[in-house]
C-alpha positions as CSV (number, residue, x, y, z in Angstrom):
1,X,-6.4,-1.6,-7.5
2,X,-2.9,-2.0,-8.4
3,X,0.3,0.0,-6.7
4,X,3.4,1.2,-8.7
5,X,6.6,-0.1,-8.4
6,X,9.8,0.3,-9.6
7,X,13.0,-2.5,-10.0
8,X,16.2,-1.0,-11.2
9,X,19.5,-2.9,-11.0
10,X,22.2,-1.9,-8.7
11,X,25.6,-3.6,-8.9
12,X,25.0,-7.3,-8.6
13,X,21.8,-7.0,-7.3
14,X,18.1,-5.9,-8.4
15,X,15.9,-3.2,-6.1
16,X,12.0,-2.6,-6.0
17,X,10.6,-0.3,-4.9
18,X,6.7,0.3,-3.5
19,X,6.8,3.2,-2.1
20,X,3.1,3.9,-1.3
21,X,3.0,0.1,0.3
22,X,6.3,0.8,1.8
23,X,7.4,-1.9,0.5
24,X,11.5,-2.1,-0.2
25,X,13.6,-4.8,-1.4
26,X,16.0,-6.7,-3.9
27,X,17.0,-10.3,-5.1
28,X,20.0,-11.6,-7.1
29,X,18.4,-11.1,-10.3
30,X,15.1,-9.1,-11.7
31,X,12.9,-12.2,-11.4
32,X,13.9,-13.0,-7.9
33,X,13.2,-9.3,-6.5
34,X,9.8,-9.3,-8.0
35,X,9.6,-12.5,-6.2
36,X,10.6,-11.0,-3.5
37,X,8.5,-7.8,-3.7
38,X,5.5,-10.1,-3.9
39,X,6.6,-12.1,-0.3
40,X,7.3,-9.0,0.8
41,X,3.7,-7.8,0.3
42,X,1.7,-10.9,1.3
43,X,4.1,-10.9,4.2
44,X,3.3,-7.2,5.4
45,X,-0.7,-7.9,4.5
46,X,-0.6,-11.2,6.9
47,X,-3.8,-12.4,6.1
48,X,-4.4,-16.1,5.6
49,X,-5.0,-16.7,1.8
50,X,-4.0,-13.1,0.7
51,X,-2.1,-13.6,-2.6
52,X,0.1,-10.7,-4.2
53,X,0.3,-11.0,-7.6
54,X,2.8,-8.8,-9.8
55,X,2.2,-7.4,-13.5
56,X,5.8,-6.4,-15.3
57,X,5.9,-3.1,-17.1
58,X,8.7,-1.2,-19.6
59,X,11.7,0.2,-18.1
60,X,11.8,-1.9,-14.6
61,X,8.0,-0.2,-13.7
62,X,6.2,-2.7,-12.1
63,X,2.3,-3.2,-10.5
64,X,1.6,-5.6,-8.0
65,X,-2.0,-6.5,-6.1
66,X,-3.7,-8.9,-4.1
67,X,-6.7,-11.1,-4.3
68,X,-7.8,-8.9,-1.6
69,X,-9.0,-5.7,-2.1
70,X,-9.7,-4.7,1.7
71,X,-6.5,-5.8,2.7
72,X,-5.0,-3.5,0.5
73,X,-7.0,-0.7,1.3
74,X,-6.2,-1.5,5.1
75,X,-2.9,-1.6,4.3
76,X,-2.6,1.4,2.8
77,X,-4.1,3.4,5.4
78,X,-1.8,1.9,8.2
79,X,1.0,2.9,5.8
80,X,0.2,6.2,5.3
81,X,-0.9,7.1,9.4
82,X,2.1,5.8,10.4
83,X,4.6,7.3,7.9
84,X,2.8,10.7,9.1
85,X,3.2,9.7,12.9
86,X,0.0,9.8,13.7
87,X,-1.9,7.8,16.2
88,X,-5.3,5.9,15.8
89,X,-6.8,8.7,17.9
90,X,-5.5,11.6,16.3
91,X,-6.7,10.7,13.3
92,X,-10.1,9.7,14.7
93,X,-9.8,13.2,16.4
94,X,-9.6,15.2,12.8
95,X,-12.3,13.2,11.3
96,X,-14.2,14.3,14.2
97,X,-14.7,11.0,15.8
98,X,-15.4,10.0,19.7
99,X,-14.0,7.3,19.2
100,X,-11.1,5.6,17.5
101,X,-12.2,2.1,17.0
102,X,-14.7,4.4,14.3
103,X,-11.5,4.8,12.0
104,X,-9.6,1.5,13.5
105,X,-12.1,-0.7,11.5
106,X,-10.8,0.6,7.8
107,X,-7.1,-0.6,9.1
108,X,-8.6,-3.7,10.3
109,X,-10.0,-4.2,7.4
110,X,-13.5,-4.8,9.1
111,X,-15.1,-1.8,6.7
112,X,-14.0,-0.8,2.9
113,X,-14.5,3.0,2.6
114,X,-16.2,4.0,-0.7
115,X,-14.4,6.2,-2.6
116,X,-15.2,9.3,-1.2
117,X,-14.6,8.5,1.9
118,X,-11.0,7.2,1.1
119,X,-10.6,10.1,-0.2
120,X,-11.2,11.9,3.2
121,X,-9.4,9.2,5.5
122,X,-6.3,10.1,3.4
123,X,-6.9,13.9,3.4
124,X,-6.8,14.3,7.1
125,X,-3.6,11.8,7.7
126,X,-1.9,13.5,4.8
127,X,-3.6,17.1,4.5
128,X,-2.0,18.7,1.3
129,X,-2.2,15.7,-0.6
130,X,-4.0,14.4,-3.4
131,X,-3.6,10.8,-4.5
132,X,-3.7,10.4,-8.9
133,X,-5.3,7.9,-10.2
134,X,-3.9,7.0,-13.6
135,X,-4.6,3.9,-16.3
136,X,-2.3,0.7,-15.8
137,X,1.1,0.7,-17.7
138,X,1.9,-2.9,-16.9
């Protein structure tokens, strides 16, 4: 699984851009904010031996991953519950859970959701929304 980024120059300096990993800023030159956006990443993951690894497209488009899948799955899910101000429980709560350690383990990393179920964590912290899935461009 790879996310989409973007790096476009401004003034002196070069942005990225993550925006489903929330993940925001810029270096002196192209090279040194994708260098950046890859600290960035492993920094926000936190997990001993995670590795981000980034894959240069056309244009300034970027994707960048990690050796670890689960992390990023974790991550993504804390992203998008928090950017939607929700709380472990109210999410927990929709998915019609007693309790919110039951959706606290795909944050923690301590489960991978199949597909489907991805698919339904992120329906009831973003209802209305549909994720894409499209082929790599990098």
């Amino acid at each position: 699984m790879r996310y989409a980024g973007q790096a476009k120059r401004i003034g002196r300096h070069w942005a990225v851009d993550v925006p489903e990993l929330g993940v925001h800023t810029q270096g002196t030159s192209k090279m040194n904010a994708f260098e950046m956006a890859v600290e960035a990443l492993e920094i926000i993951v936190d997990k001993r031996g995670f590795k981000a690894e980034l894959f240069s497209g056309p244009n300034g488009y970027f994707e960048i991953t990690g050796n670890d899948q689960q992390a990023l799955f974790s991550l993504l899910l804390r992203q998008k519950r928090r950017a939607s101000g929700l709380s472990l429980a109210q999410v927990a709560q929709r998915l019609g859970l007693k309790s919110r350690n039951s959706y606290a383990r795909y944050e923690q990393g301590r489960a991978v959701p199949t597909a489907t179920k991805l698919a339904e964590l992120l329906r009831v912290i973003e209802p209305g929304h549909d994720f894409v899935l499209t082929p790599s461009r990098a």
